[in-house]
C-alpha positions in Angstrom: -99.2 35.8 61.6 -99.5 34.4 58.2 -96.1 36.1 57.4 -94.4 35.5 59.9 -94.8 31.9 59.4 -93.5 32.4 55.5 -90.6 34.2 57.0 -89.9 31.2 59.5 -90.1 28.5 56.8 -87.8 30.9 54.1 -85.3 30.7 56.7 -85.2 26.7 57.4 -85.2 26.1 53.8 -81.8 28.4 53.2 -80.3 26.8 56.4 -80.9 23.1 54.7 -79.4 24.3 51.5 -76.3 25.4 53.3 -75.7 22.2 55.0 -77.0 19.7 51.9 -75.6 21.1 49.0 -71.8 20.1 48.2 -70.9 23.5 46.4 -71.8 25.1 50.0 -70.7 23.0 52.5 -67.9 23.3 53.7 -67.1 19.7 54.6 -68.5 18.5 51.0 -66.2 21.0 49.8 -62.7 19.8 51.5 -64.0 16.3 50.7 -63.9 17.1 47.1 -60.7 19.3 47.6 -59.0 16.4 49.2 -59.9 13.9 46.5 -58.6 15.9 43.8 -55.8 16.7 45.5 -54.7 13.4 46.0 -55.5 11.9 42.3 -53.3 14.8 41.2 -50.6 13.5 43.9 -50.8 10.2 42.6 -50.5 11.5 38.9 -47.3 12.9 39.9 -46.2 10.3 41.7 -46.4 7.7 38.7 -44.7 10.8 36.6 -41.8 11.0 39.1 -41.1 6.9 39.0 -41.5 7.1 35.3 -38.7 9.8 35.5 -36.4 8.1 37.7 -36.7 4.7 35.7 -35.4 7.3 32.8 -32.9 8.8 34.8 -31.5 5.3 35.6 -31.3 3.9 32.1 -29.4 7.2 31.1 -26.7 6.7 34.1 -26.3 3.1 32.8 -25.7 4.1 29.3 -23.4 7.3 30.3 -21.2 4.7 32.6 -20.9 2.3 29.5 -20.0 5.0 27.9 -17.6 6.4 30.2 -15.8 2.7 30.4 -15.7 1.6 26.7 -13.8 5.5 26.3 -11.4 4.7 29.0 -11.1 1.3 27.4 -10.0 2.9 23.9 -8.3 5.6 26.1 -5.8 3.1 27.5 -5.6 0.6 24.1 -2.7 1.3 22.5 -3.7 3.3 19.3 -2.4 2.7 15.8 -0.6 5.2 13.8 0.9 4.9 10.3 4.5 2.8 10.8 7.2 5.7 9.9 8.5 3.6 6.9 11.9 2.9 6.3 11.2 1.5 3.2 11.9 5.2 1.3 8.8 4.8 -1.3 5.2 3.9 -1.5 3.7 0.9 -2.9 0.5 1.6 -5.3 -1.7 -0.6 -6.2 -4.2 -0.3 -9.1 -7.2 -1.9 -10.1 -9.7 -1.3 -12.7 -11.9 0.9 -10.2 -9.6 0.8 -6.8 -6.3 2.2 -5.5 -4.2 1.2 -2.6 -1.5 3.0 -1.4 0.3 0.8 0.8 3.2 2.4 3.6 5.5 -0.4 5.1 7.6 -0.7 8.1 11.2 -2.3 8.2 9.5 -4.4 11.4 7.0 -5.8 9.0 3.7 -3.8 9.8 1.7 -2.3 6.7 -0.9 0.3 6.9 -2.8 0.9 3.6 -5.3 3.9 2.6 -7.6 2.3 0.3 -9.2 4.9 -2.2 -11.6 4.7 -5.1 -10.4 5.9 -8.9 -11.2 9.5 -8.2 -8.9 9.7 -5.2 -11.7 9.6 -2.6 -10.7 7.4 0.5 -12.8 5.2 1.5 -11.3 3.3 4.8 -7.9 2.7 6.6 -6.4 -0.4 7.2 -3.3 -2.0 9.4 -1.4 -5.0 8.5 1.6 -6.8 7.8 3.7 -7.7 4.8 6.4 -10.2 4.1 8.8 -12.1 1.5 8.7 -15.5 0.8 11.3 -16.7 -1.6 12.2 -20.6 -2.6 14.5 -22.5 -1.2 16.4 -23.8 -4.9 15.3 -20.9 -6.9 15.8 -17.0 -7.6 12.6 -15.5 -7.2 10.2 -15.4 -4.5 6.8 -13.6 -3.4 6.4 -10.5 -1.4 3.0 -10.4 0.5 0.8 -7.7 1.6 -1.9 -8.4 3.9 -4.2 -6.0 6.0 -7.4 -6.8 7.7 -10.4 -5.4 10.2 -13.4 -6.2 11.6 -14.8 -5.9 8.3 -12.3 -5.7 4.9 -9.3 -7.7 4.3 -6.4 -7.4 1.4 -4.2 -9.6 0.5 -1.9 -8.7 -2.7 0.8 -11.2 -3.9 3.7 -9.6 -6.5 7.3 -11.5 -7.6 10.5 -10.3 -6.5 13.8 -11.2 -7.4 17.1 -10.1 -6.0 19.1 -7.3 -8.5 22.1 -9.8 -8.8 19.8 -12.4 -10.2 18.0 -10.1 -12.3 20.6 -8.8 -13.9 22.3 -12.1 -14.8 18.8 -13.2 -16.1 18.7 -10.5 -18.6 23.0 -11.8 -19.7 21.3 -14.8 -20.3 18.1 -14.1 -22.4 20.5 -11.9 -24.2 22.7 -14.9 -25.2 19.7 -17.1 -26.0 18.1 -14.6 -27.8 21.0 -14.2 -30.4 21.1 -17.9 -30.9 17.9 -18.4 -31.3 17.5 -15.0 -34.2 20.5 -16.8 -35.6 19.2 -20.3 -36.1 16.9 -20.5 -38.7 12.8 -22.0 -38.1 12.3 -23.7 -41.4 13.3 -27.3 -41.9 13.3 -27.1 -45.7 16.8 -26.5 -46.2 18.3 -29.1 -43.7 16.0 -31.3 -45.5 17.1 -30.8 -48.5 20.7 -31.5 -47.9 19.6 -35.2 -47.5 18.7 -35.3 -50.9 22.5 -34.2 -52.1 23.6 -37.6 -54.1 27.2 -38.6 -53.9 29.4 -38.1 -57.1 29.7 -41.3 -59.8 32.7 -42.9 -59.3 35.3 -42.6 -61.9 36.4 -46.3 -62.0 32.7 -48.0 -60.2 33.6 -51.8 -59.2 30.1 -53.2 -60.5 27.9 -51.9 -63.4 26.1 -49.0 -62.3 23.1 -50.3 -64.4 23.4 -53.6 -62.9 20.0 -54.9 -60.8 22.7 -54.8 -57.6 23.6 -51.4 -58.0 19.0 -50.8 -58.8 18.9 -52.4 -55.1 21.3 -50.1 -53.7 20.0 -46.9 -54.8 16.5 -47.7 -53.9 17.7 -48.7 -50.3 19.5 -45.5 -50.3 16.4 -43.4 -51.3 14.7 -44.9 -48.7 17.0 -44.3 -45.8 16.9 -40.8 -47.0 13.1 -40.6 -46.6 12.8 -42.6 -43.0 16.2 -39.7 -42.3 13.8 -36.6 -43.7 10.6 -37.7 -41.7 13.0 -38.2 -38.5 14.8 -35.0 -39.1 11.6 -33.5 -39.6 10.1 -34.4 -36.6 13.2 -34.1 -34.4 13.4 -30.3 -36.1 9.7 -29.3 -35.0 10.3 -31.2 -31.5 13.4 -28.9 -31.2 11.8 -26.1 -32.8 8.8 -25.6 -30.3 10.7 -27.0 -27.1 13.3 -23.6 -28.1 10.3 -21.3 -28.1 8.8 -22.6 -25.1 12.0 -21.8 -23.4 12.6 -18.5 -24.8 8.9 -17.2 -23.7 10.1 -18.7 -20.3 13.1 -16.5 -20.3 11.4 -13.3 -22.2 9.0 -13.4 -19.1 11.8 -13.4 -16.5 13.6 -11.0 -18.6 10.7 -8.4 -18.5 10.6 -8.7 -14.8 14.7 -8.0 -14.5 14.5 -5.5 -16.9 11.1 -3.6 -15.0 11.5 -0.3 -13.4 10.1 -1.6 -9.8 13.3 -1.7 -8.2 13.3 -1.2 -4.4 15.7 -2.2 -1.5 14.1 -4.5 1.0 15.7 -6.0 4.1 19.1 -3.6 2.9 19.4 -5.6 -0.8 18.0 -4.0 -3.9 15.3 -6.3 -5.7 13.0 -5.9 -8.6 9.3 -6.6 -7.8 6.9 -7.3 -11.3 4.5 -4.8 -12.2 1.7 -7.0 -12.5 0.2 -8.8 -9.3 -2.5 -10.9 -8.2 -5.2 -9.4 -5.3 -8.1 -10.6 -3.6 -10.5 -7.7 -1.6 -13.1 -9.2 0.7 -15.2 -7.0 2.5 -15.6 -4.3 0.1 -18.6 -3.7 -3.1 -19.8 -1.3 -5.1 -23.1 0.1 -5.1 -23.9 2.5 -7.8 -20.8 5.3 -7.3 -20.0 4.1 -3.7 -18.4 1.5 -1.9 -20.3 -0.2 1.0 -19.1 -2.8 3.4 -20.3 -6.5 3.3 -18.1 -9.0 4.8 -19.6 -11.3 2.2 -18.4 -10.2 -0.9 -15.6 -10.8 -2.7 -13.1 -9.7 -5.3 -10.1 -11.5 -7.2 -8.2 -10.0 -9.5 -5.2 -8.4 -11.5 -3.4 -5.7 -10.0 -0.8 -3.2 -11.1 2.1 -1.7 -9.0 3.7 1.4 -9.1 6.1 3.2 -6.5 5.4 6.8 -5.4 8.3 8.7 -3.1 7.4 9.3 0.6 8.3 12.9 0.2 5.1 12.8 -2.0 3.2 11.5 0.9 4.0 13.7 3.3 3.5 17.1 1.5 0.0 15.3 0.7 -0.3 14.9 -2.5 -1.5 11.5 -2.7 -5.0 11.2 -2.3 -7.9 13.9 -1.0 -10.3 12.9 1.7 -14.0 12.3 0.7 -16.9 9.9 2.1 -15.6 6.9 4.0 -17.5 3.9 3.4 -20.6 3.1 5.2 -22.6 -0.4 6.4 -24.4 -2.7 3.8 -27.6 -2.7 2.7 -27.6 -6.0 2.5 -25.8 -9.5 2.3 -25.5 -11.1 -0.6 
């Protein structure tokens, strides 16, 4: 009896454990099951919403995309003017180049390059001539500009005709002026040259009228050399003044810059004026900062378009990249 009642109460205890415990229920257990089940849902459901708000911003961006390239797709694109102006201008600085390709229509597009031939950006433009109305010379104008850089070179110009009659005429001048001689001394002393005693004098040379008239006369000569002194060294430096006038022109008539422009020959001068803004140099490269700027002397020189073409005008190398900084 005694075991049997053991064996009665072993049996109700293993039936209670069943039902109580959560590891061997089964309800517990799809309780638990479901719970899990639906944190892990809801994980993935804030994972999916954090992927579509992705997905969105990335169609955004592609359709941006997609209509700025269609933009620059349909802009009209520029392209190097096929110049009919037969030769290239280059233009020198101390640590720059610019080699400059005109059209007859007035567009420009330069390649500017540093001193070891590497470019650094391209540039379009415009150039044009400006001459005076009552003289012979005039300006010719190159100008290109971007976002970022803009040139602007100014040389002279003056028509062949004109250039050639300027050199006749410094010529001309110029054997005058060798002729003539710069020292004053001898006019001067031609002043001094005494007339010759008369042969048959009216009044007594030692007479105190004839005293008075030789001292007036040796006083007119002195007021006549400080005059013709003066007048001399007024003459003398107002000649010079001209002639560096006219050895300056004659330089630019007689320069090797000679190019046809608008279907007339004309001599441009080898040395120019240019101001760069956009452009500076940090240690060996050049970075862009619309800040800065650069004014200075440039030289010109003409290189054939045949040259161009066959490429042998510059090498490509590193293009320019942004500032570091604004000055």
């Amino acid at each position: 009896m005694r075991w049997y009642i053991f064996f009665l109460g072993l049996i109700r205890l293993s039936n209670q454990l069943i039902y109580t415990s959560p590891y061997i229920n089964p309800v517990k257990l799809s309780e638990l099951l479901e719970k899990k089940l639906l944190a892990q849902a809801e994980k993935y459901r804030a994972e999916a919403a954090k992927l579509r708000a992705e997905a969105s911003i990335l169609e955004k961006e592609l359709l941006v995309a997609r209509a700025e390239s269609a933009d620059s797709a349909d802009a009209p694109r520029h392209t190097p003017p096929v110049s009919v102006i037969k030769k290239m201008f280059v233009v020198k600085t101390s640590n720059l180049r610019f080699d400059w390709l005109l059209d007859i229509n007035g567009e420009a597009y330069v390649n500017i390059l540093d001193i070891h031939g590497n470019k650094i950006i391209d540039v379009f433009g415009k150039w044009y001539t400006k001459h005076s109305r009552y003289g012979i010379g005039g300006n010719i104008h190159l100008i290109a500009k971007n976002a970022s850089i803009s040139l602007n070179c100014i040389f002279l110009t003056i028509k062949k005709n004109d250039a050639l009659r300027i050199s006749n005429t410094y010529s001309h001048y110029k054997s005058i002026y060798g002729a003539t001689s710069t020292n004053p001394e001898p006019l001067v002393k031609l002043i001094d040259i005494d007339e010759s005693t008369s042969l048959f004098p009216i009044i007594n040379q030692e007479s105190i009228a004839s005293l008075c008239f030789k001292s007036i006369k040796r006083l007119i000569n002195n007021v006549l050399k400080i005059c013709t002194m003066k007048f001399f060294k007024h003459i003398s430096t107002s000649a010079n003044r001209k002639m560096n006038k006219w050895r300056k022109l004659a330089q630019l008539a007689n320069g090797n810059n000679t190019i046809i422009l608008y279907n007339k020959p004309c001599v441009m001068s080898e040395v120019g004026h240019i101001k760069i803004k956009g452009l500076r140099k940090v240690l060996n490269t050049w970075k862009i900062d619309s800040s800065y700027i650069i004014k200075s002397e440039c030289m010109l020189s003409f290189k054939n378009i045949g040259e161009v073409s066959a490429g042998k005008v510059s090498r490509t190398g590193g293009r320019a990249g942004k500032a570091i900084g604004r000055r």
